[in-house]
FIPALUM-586248 format. One record per residue (C-alpha): residue number from 1; residue in three letters; x, y, z. Coordinates in steps of 0.25 Angstrom, whole numbers, plus 5000, padded with zeros to 4 digits. Layout:
residues N
NODE   n res    x    y    z
NODE NUM ala    X    Y    Z
...
***
This chain:
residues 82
NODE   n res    x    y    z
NODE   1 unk 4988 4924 5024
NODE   2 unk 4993 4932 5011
NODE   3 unk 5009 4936 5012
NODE   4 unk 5008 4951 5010
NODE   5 unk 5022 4955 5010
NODE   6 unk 5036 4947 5013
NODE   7 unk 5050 4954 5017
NODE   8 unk 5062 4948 5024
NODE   9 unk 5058 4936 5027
NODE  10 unk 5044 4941 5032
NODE  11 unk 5030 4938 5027
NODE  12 unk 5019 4946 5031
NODE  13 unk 5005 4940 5030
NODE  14 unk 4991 4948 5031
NODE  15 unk 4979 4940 5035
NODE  16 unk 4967 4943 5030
NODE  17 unk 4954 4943 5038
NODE  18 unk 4963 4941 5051
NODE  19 unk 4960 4947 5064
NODE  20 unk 4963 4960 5070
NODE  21 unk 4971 4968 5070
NODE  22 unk 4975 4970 5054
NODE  23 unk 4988 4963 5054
NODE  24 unk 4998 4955 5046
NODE  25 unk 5007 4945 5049
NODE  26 unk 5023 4943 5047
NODE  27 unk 5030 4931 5048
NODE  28 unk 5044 4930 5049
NODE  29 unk 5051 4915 5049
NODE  30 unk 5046 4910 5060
NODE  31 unk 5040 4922 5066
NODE  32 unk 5025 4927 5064
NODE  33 unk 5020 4942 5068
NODE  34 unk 5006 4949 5067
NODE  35 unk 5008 4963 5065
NODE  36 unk 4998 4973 5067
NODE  37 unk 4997 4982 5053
NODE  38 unk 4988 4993 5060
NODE  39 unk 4999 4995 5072
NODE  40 unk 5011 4989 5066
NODE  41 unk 5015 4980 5077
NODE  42 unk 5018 4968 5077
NODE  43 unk 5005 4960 5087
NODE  44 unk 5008 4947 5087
NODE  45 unk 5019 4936 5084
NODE  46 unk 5037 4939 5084
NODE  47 unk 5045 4942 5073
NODE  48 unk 5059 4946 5074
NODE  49 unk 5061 4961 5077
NODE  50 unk 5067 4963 5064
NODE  51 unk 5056 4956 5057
NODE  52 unk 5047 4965 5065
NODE  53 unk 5053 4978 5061
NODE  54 unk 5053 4974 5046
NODE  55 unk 5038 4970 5048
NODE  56 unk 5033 4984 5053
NODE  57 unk 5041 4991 5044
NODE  58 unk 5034 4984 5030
NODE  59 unk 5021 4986 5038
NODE  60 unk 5021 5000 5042
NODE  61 unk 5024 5001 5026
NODE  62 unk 5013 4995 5024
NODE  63 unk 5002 4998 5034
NODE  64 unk 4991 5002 5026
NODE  65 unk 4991 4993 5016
NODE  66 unk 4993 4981 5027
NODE  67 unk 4980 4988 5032
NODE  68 unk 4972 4988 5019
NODE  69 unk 4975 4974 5016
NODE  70 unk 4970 4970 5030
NODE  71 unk 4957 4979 5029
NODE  72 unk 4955 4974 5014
NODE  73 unk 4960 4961 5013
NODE  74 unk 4965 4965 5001
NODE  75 unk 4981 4956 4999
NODE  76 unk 4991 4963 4994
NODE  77 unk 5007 4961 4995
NODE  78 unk 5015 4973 4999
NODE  79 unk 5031 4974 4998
NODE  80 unk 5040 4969 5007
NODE  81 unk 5051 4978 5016
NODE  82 unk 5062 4982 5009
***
């Protein structure tokens, strides 16, 4: 599962050929998430409420190009939250 982007001590990972819904996944320590890319919500797993926030704010940033790499499975890296 390719590392598309790291910030604060989370890793976001994107499968590729994985099942629906288009999603990624964050993992934080200890802690794993899915997060649904097309809603922004977090579907399945516990993070930290803070790790939460931080996670939708980087993805609602970059909805469409989380998107196109799930429709493409095309990989690319995108920048962390600053």
């Amino acid at each position: 599962m390719p590392e598309i982007a790291r910030f604060y001590g989370i890793i976001i990972k994107l499968f590729f050929s994985d099942h629906p819904p288009p999603h990624f996944h964050a993992i934080y320590g200890e802690y794993n998430a899915i997060f649904n890319i097309e809603i922004l919500e977090m579907i399945e797993g516990d993070l930290p409420n803070r790790a939460i926030k931080m996670v939708l704010e980087w993805a609602s940033r970059h909805q469409q190009e989380l998107l196109e790499m799930w429709n493409t499975q095309k990989f690319c890296k995108l920048p962390p939250l600053r």
